[in-house]
N, C-alpha and C positions, 0 to 999 in steps of 0.2 A: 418578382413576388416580394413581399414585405412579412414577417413575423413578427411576432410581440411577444413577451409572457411578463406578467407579475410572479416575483418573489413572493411566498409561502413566509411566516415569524419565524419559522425553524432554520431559515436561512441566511441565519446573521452573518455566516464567512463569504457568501456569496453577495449579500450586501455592499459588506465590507470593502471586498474587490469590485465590482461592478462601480459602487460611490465616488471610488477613488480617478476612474477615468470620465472621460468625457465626451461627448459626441459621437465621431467619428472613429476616434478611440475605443470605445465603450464596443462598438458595432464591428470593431475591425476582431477584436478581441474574442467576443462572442464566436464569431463565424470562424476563426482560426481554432478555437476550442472545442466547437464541431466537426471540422475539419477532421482534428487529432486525433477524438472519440474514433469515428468515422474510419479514421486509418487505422487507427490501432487496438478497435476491438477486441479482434482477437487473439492478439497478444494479450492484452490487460486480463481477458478469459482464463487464457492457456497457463499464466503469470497464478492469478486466482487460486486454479486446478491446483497446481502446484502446490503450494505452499497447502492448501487445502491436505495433498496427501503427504508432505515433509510433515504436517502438525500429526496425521494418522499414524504416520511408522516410529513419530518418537512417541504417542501415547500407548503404540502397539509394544516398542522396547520395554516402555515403560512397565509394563504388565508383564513382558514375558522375562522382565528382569527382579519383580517385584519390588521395585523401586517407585519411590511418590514421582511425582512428574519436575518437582524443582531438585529433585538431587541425578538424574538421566543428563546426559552430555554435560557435565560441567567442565572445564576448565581451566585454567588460567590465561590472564593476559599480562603485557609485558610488567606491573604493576605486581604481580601476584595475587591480584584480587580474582574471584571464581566469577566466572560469568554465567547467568542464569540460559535456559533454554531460549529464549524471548529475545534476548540479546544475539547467542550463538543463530539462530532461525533468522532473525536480520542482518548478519553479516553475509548468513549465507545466499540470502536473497540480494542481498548488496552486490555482491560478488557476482552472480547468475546475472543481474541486470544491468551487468558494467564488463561483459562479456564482449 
């Protein structure tokens, strides 16, 4: 079987990446990036979920601590500077995906 699609204007990253291979390249690239999807669905889901409800229990602290949402988990790194929520929420995801 053979596939095709045209890129959408809103698609400049994928452009970008598609432009830069060529031929067989281009095709090999695709199919392996399907592949990936494919395999890891539902992870990338469950991954989602996740972080979906890490963002609910710090906005739930947030409230039951009556604190605004950028002063809730701050703390420092090795620098002394305070790290925002958005920062700590990516480490921790960092950390969960490198498990």
């Amino acid at each position: 079987m053979q596939y095709g699609f045209r890129t959408r204007a809103e698609d400049t990253e994928l452009d970008k990446v598609l432009s830069s291979l060529k031929g067989k390249e281009r095709t090999n690239f695709i199919r392996e990036a399907l592949y990936f999807y494919i395999r890891n669905k539902s992870v990338i889901e469950q991954i989602s979920k996740d972080i979906a409800e890490i963002k609910e229990m710090i906005k739930n602290q947030s409230i039951n601590t009556n604190l605004n949402s950028s002063s809730v988990l701050q703390k420092a790194d090795n620098n002394g500077k305070k790290k925002t929520n958005e920062e700590i929420l990516r480490g921790l995801v960092n950390d969960f995906l490198n498990m």
